[in-house]
N, C-alpha and C positions, 0 to 999 in steps of 0.2 A: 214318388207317392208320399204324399201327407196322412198323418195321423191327426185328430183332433176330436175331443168331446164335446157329444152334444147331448146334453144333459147327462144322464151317469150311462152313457152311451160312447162307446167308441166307435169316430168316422174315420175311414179311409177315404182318399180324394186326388183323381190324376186330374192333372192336368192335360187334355189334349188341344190342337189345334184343327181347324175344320178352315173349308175356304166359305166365301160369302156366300153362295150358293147352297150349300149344305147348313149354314148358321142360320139363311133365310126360310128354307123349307121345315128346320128344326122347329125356328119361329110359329110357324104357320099353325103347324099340328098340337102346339103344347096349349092345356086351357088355363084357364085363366087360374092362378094360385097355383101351379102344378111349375114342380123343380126341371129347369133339363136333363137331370136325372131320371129321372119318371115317367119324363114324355118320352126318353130313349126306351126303359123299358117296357113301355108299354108298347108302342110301335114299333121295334125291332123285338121278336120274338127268341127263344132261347135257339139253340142248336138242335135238330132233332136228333136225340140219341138213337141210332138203327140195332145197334145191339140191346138196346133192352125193346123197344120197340117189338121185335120180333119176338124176344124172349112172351112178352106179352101175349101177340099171336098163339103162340105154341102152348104156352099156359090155359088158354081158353080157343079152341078150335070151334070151328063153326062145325053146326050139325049137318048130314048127309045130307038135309031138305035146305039145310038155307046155303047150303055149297051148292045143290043144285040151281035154286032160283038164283043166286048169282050169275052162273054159267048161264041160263036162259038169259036172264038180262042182258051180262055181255056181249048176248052173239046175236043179239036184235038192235046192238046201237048202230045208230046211222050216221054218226061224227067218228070223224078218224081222229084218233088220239095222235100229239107229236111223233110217239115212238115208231106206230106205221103209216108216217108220210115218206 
């Protein structure tokens, strides 16, 4: 890892290695003025954290009416989800 200021800014900076396939599609997606830094994060999204996630859920629960109309919804879809194929 490199250290270095950019303006009264301190950067950190890995180096990694990608094969041409991955440097090509990198290419593709970054606009015009924008770092490969930037095109990474904006196209690769964070982790989703499941423990706060849920903590979230539980924080603000859905009402008995909108927990019903979900259950109605769900039990009227006509697409199988991956889990029950």
């Amino acid at each position: 890892m490199y250290m270095y200021l950019l303006g009264e800014k301190a950067v950190a900076t890995k180096t990694i290695t990608v094969d041409t396939e991955a440097y090509r599609r990198l290419r593709m997606v970054r606009r015009k003025d924008e770092s490969f830094s930037r095109a990474i994060k904006r196209v690769v999204r964070p982790p989703l954290d499941v423990d706060a996630y849920l903590a979230r859920l539980d924080a603000a629960p859905l009402s008995a009416n909108a927990a019903r109309a979900v259950e109605k919804r769900a039990s009227t879809r006509k697409t199988r989800t991956r889990r029950n194929r």
